[in-house]
NUKE-138920 format. One record per residue (C-alpha): residue number from 1; x, y, z; residue in one letter. Coordinates in steps of 0.05 Angstrom, whole numbers, m for minus. Layout:
# residues N
PT    k    east   north      up  r
PT  NUM       X       Y       Z  A
...
***
This chain:
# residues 547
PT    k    east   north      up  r
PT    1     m50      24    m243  X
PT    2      13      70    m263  X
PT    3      19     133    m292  X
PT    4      39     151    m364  X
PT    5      76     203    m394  X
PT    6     109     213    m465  X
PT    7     136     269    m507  X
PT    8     114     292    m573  X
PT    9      57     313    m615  X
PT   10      59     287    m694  X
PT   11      27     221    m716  X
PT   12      69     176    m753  X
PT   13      62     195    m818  X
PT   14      76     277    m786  X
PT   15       6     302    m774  X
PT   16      11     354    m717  X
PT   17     m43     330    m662  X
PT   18     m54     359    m589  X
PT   19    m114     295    m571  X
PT   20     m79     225    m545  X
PT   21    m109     152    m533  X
PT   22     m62     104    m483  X
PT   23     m84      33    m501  X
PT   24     m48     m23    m466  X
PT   25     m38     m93    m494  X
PT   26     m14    m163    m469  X
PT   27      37    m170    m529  X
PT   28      85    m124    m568  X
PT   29      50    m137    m635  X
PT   30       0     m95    m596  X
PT   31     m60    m140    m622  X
PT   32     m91    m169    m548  X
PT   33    m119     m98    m520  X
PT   34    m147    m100    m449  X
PT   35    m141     m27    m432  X
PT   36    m164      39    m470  X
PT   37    m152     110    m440  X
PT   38    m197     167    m452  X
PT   39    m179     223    m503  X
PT   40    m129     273    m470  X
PT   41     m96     333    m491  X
PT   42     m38     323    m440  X
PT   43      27     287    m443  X
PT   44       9     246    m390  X
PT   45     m52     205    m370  X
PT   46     m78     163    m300  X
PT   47    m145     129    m297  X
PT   48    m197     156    m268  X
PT   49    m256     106    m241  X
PT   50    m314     148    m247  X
PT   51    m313     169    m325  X
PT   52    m277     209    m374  X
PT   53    m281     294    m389  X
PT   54    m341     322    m429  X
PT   55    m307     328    m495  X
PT   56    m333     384    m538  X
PT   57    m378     358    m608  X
PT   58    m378     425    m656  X
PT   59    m314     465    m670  X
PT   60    m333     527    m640  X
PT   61    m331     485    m561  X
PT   62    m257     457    m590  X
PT   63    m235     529    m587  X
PT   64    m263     542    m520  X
PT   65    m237     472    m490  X
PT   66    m173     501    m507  X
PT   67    m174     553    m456  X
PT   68    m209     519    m386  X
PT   69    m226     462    m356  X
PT   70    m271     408    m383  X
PT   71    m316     372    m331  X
PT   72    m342     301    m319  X
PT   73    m377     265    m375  X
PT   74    m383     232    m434  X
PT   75    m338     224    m500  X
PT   76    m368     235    m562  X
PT   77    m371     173    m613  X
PT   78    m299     151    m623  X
PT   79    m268     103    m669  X
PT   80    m201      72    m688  X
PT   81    m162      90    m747  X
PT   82    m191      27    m784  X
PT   83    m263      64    m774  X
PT   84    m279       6    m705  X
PT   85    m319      31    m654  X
PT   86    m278      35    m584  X
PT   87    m298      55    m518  X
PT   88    m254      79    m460  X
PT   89    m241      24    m405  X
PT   90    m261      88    m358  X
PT   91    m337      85    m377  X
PT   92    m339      10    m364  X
PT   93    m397      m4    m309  X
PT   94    m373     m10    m237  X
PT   95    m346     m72    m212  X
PT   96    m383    m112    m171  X
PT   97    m347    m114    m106  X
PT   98    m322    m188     m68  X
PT   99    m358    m194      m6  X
PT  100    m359    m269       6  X
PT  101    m306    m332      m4  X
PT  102    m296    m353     m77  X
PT  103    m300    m426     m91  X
PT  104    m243    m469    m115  X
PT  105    m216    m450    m182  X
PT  106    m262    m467    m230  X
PT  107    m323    m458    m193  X
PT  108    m372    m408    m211  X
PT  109    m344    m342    m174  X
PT  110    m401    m292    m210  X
PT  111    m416    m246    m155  X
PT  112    m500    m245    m147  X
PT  113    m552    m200    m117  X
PT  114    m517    m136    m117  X
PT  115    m511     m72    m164  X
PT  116    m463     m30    m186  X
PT  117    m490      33    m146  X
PT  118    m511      m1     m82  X
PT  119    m454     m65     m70  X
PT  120    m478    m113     m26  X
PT  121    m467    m180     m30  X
PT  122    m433    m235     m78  X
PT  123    m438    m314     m86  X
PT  124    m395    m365     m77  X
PT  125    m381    m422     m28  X
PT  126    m415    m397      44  X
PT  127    m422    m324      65  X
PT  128    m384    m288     116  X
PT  129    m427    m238     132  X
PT  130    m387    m176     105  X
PT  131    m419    m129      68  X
PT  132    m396     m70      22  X
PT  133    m438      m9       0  X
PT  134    m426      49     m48  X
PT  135    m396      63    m114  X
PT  136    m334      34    m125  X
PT  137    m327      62    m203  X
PT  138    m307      28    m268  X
PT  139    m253     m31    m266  X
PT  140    m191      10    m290  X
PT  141    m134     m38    m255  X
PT  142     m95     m84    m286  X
PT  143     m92    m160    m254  X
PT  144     m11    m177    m228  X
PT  145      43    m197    m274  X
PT  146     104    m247    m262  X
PT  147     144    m191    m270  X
PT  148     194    m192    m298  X
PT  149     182    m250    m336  X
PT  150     108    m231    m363  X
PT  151      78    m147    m364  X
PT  152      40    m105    m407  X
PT  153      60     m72    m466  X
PT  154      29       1    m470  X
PT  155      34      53    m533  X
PT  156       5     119    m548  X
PT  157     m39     151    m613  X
PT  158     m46     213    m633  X
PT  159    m128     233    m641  X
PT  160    m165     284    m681  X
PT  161    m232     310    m674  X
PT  162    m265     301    m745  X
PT  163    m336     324    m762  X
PT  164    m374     260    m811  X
PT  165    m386     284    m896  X
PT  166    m340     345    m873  X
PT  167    m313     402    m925  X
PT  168    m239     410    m928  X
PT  169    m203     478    m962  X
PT  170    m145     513    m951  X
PT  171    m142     589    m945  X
PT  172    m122     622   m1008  X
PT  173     m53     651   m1032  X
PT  174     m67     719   m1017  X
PT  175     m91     691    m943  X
PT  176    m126     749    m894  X
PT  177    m114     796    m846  X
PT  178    m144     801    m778  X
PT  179    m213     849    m778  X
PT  180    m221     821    m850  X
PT  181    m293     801    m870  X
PT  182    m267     769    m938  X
PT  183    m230     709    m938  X
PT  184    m201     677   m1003  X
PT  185    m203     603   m1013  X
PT  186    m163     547   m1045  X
PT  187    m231     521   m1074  X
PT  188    m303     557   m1049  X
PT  189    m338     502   m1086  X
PT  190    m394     468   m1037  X
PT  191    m388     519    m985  X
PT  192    m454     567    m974  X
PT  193    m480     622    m935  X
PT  194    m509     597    m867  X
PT  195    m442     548    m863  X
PT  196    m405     553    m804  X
PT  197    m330     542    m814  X
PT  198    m266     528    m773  X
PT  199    m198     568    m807  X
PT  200    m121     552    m785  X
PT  201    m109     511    m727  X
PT  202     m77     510    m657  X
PT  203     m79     578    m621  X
PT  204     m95     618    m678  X
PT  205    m159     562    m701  X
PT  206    m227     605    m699  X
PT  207    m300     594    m733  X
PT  208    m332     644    m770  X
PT  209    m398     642    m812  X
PT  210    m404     653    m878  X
PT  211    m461     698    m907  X
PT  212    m440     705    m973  X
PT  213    m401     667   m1031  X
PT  214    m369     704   m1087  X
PT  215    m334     647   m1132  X
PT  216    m275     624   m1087  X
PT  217    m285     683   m1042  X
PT  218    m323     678    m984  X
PT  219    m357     733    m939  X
PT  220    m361     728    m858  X
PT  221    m411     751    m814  X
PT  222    m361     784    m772  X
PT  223    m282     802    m780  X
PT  224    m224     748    m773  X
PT  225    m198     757    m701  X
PT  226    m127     729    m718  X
PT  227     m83     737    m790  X
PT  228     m88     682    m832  X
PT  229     m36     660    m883  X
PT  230     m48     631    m953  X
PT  231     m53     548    m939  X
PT  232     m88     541    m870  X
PT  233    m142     492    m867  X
PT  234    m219     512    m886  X
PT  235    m258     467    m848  X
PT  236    m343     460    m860  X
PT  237    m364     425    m812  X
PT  238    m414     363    m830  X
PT  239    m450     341    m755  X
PT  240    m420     341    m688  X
PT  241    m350     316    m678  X
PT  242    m327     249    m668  X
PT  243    m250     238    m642  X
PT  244    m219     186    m686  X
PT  245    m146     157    m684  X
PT  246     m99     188    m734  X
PT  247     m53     121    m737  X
PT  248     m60      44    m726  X
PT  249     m25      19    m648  X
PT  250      m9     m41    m679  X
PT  251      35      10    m740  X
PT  252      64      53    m680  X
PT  253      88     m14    m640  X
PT  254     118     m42    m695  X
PT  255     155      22    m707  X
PT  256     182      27    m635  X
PT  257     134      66    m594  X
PT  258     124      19    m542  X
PT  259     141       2    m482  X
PT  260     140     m62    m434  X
PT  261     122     m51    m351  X
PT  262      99    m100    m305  X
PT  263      52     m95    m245  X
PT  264      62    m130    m184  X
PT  265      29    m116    m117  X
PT  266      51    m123     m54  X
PT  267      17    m187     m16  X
PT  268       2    m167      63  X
PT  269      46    m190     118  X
PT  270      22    m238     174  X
PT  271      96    m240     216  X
PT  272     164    m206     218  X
PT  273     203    m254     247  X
PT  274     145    m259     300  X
PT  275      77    m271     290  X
PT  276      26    m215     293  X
PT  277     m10    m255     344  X
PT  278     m45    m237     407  X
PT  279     m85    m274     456  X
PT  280     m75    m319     525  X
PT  281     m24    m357     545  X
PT  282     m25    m429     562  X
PT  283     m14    m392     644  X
PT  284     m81    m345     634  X
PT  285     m39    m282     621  X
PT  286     m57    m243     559  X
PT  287      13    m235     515  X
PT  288      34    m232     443  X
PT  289      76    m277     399  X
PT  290     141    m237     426  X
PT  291     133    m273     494  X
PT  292      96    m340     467  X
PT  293     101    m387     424  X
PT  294      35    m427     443  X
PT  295     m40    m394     456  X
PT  296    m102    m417     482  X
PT  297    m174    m406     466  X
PT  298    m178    m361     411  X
PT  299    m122    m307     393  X
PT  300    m128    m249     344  X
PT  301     m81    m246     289  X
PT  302     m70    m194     245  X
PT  303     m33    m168     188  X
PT  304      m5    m108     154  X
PT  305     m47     m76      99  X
PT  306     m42     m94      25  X
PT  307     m35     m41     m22  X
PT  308    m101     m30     m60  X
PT  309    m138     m80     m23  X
PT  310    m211     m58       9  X
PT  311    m230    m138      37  X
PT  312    m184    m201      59  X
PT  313    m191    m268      56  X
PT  314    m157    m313     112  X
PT  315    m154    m382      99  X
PT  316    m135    m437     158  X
PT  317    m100    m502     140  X
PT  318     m74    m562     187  X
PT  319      m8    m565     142  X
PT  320      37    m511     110  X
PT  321      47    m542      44  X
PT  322      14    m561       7  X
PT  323     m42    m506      37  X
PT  324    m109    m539      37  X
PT  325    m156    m502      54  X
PT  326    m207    m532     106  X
PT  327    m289    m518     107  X
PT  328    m317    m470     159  X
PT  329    m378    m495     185  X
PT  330    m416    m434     138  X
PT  331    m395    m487      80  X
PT  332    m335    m440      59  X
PT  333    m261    m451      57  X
PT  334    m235    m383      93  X
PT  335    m267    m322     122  X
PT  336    m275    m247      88  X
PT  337    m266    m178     134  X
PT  338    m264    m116     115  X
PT  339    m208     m96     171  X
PT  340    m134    m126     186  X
PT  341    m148    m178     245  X
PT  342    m189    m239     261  X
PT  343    m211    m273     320  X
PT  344    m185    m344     309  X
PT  345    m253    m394     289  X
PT  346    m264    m438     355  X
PT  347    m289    m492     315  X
PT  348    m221    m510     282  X
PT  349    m200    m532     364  X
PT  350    m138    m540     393  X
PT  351     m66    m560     340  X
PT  352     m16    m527     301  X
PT  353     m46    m483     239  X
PT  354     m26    m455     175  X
PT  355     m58    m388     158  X
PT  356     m51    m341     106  X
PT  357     m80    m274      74  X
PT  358     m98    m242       5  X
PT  359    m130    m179      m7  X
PT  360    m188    m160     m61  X
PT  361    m174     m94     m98  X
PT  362    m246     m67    m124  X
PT  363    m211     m39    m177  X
PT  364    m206    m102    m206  X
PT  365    m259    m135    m263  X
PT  366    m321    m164    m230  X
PT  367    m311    m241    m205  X
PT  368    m235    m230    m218  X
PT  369    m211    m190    m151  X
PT  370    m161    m232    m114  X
PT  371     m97    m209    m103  X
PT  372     m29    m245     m84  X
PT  373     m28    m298     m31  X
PT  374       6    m273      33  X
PT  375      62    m331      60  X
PT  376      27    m383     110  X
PT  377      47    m374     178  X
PT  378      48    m420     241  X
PT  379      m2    m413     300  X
PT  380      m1    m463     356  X
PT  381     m66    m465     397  X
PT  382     m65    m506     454  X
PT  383    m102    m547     495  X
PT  384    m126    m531     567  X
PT  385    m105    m548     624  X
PT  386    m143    m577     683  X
PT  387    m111    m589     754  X
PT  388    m144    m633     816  X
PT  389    m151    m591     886  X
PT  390    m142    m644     933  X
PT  391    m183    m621    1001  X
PT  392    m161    m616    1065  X
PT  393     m86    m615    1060  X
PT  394     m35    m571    1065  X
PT  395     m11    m546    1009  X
PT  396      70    m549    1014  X
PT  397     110    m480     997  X
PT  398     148    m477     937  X
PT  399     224    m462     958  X
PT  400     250    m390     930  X
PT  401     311    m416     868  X
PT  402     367    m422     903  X
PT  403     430    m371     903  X
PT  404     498    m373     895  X
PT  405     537    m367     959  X
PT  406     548    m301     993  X
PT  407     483    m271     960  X
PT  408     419    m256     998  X
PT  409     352    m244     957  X
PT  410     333    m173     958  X
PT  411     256    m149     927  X
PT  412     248     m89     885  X
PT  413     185     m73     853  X
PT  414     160    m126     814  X
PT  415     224    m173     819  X
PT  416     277    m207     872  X
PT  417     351    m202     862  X
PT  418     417    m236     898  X
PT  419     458    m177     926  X
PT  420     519    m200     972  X
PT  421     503    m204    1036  X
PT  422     553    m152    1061  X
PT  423     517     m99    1011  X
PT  424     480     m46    1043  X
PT  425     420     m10    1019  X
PT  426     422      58    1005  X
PT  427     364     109    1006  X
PT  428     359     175     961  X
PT  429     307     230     973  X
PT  430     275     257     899  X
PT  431     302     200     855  X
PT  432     265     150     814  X
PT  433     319      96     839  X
PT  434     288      55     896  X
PT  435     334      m6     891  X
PT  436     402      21     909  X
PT  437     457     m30     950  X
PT  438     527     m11     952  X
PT  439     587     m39     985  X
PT  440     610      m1    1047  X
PT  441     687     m14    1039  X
PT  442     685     m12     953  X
PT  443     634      31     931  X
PT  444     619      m9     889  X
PT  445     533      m7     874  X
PT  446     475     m29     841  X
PT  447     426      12     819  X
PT  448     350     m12     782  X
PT  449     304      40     741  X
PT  450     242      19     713  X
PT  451     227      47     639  X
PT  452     185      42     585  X
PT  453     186     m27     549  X
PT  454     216     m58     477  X
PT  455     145     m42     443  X
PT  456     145     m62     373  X
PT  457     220     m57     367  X
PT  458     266    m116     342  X
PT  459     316    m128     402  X
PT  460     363    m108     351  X
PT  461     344     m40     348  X
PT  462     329     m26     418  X
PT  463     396     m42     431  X
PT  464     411      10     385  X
PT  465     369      59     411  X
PT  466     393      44     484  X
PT  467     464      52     457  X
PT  468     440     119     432  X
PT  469     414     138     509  X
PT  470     482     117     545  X
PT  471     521     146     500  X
PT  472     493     211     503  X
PT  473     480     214     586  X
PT  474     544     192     606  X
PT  475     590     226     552  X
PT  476     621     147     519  X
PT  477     603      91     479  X
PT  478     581      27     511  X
PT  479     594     m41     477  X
PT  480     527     m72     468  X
PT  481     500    m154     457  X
PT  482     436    m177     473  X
PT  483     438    m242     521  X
PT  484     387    m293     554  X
PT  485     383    m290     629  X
PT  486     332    m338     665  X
PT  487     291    m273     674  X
PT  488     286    m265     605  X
PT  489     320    m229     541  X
PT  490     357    m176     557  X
PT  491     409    m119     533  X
PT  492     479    m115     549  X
PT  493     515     m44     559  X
PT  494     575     m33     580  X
PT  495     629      31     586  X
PT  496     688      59     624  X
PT  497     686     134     628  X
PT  498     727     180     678  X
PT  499     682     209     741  X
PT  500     714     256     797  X
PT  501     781     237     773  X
PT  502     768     165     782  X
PT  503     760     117     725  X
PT  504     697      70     737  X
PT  505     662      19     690  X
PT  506     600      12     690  X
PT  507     557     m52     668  X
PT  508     476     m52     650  X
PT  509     426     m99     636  X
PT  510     365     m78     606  X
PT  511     312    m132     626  X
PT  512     250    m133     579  X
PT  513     181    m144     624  X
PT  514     128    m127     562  X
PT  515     100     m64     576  X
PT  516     162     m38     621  X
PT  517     241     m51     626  X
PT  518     276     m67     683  X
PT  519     354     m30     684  X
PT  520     392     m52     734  X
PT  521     470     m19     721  X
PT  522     532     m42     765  X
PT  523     579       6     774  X
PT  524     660      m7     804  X
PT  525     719      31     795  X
PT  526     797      11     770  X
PT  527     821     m14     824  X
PT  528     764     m73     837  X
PT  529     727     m88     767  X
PT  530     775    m154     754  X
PT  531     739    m185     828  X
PT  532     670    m155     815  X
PT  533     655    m174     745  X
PT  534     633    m241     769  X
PT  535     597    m214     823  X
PT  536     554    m175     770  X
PT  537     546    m232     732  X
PT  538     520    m281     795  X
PT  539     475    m220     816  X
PT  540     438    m214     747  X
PT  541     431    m295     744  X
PT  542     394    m293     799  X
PT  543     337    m244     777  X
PT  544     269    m272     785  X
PT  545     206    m223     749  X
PT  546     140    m226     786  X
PT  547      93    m258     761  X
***
């Protein structure tokens, strides 16, 4: 639910107020109501779940209200301009929270055996077992518009405090001075000793009791602590205070105090351009939906949090559209969880699903809690795979892939790769290199670090961010593109920069592994980078990861 904030303080017809009421309505006529703030004596008003301020009910606590802060409670009796009883949306009771699937529209969704102080359960088709306890306060937010076509319309009344069979006056002509114990009247008839009455308003407003009546003069128990002038109001009051609206909403909309918003949550998100999907590979290896496009068993998916939501729904279907839901063996058509991942249900086997999320906000009416569908997305589970041992043979060894000519495979940690066969290796003491060949009569090297992996990053931006590294270590810009070697994705970098007076280019492939990178950079100078280009080129084509 939004915040609101206006300017002003006179009703329409120019009565000076400092109370307010926010109502909100489904139309501009401002006739379908299905909010109604608390009184406030701010410009501005939010919700609050767990009930309105203590408003004062005699005069005398409207003068002190003025000057601190009013704590949790009730409102007095409050009523409409038109004399109906209203009630702030903020003392509504608590919703009941969702804690298990809601059948197919128009089934009965009524939530059952819970209470609004102690949560625990709800009806509908099945149960999923999730439970939710505590106080989750009055409904005060709104349900999703199709913004912009459909919103709310929302105005603002001014509000007095009036006391029932009250005594109105004015002070007279001749008005009083502060310390005075005598205070003239427009009219003294009706008022007696033992009245208490409320003279002026705003910061000057006090009470004062009378103790004796001389015609239209009337004598206080104590002196007037601020000046009054002839015409302020004389106020007996009848009973304690109700707050009642000075004007009509439906009178304010139609004279243009209105305006139109829309509300429109944000549904969660199951994939950004790949899954959130974790789980094993058809091979046995555990891996996400960056390296896999198939699992087996059961893999956990996830999603991102919904804004406002406190449960989730995920519901499995064997076709994207239209999404049909299918029945869990509890007798429901989905599953409810309190947290952002679910193991995938072994009983819906081996295929290609359809999933998708919603949330439930508990701010939300009883029975009507659901919020926006997330978009299906795609799982593919499949089937395993069963091999026959034969016994007592041989088993025959699988050949290594075979090179291009003049390349002999060479093993680094955790991968092989062709280097020419005149190449020779090259050790360094204290450096994290351990793959290092060079050519004796060129100089002309290779050289493999092992880093930290891609993570969560789009390939985009790690090429980005490993344009960002190069370009600060070695003083130029590389040229980056991100290409497919048989090893895998990878990132492209390359640069010419000046070194010792020599001008050398230099050529890397970042290699993503999962949790690590493989770098292997190629460096040459002027003089030989037209021949060795396709050297560097046959030498990454024939990296092989380990498995």
């Amino acid at each position: 639910m939004p915040g609101f904030l206006w300017t002003g303080n006179k009703a329409i017809d120019g009565t000076s107020t400092e109370l307010y009421r926010v109502y909100i309505y489904t139309d501009k006529q401002c006739i379908n109501r299905v909010f109604t703030s608390a009184v406030i004596g701010s410009p501005a008003y939010a919700p609050r779940p767990f009930g309105p301020l203590a408003l004062p009910a005699t005069p005398g606590g409207v003068v002190g209200a003025r000057s601190q802060y009013l704590l949790d409670g009730t409102e007095p009796p409050a009523f409409t301009y038109d004399g109906e009883s209203i009630t702030t949306s903020e003392s509504a009771q608590a919703a009941t929270p969702t804690t298990s699937v809601p059948g197919a529209p128009g089934a009965d969704t009524t939530n059952a055996g819970s209470s609004p102080a102690a949560p625990s359960s709800s009806s509908g088709t099945g149960s999923s077992g999730f439970s939710s306890t505590g106080n989750t306060g009055a409904p005060i937010d709104l349900w999703d518009t199709n913004w912009p076509q459909s919103g709310y319309y929302w105005t603002v009344v001014a509000v007095g405090a009036v006391s029932p069979n009250a005594l109105y006056t004015n002070v007279g002509a001749a008005g009083a001075k502060a310390a005075d114990t005598s205070l003239p009247l427009a009219n003294g008839g009706g008022f007696n000793p033992g009245d208490t009455i409320t003279i002026g308003a705003g910061a000057t407003q006090e009470a004062g009791t009378i103790v004796g009546v001389s015609g239209d003069t009337v004598t206080l128990a104590t002196g007037l602590k601020f000046g009054h002038g002839g015409g302020e109001s004389v106020v007996r009051s009848g009973g304690a205070l109700q707050y009642q609206d000075l004007e009509l909403p439906q009178d304010v909309c139609a004279a243009g105090r209105v305006m139109r918003f829309g509300k429109e949550s944000e549904p969660s998100l199951v994939s950004s351009g790949e899954l959130f999907a974790t789980g094993l590979s058809s091979e046995g290896r555990l891996t996400s939906a960056v390296h896999t496009t198939a699992f087996y068993g059961e893999p956990l998916v996830s999603w991102t949090p919904a804004l406002g939501a406190e449960a989730y729904e995920v519901q499995w279907s064997k076709q994207q559209y239209p999404f049909t839901p299918v029945t869990l063996a509890t007798g429901s058509n989905g599953i409810i969880t309190g947290a952002t991942s679910i193991v995938f249900p072994h009983e819906l086997g081996p295929g290609t699903w359809w999933y998708r999320v919603r949330g439930f906000d508990y701010s939300l009416p009883t029975g009507a809690q659901q919020m926006s569908w997330s978009d299906p997305a795609q799982l593919v589970v499949a089937k395993p795979k069963f091999s026959i041992v034969p016994i007592k043979t041989t088993a025959k060894k699988a050949s290594a892939p075979k090179l291009a000519t003049g390349l002999t495979s060479r093993s680094g940690t955790g991968f092989t790769l062709g280097v020419p066969t005149r190449w020779a290796r090259i050790s360094l003491k204290d450096s994290v290199a351990s793959f290092l060949y060079r050519d004796p009569a060129t100089h002309t090297n290779v050289v493999e670090v092992t880093s930290s992996g891609r993570g969560a990053r789009s390939y985009t931006q790690w090429a980005a961010d490993l344009k960002l590294e190069l370009a600060a270590g070695a003083g130029a810009t590389p040229t980056t593109s991100i290409v497919t070697l048989t090893a895998g994705k990878a990132v492209r970098l390359t640069l010419t920069r000046a070194s010792n007076g020599l001008e050398i280019t230099q050529v890397q492939y970042v290699v993503d592994a999962g949790a690590s990178a493989y770098a292997f950079t190629f460096t040459t100078t002027a003089a030989h980078v037209r021949a060795d280009l396709p050297t560097f080129a046959k030498m990454i084509a024939s990296l092989r990861l380990a498995a």
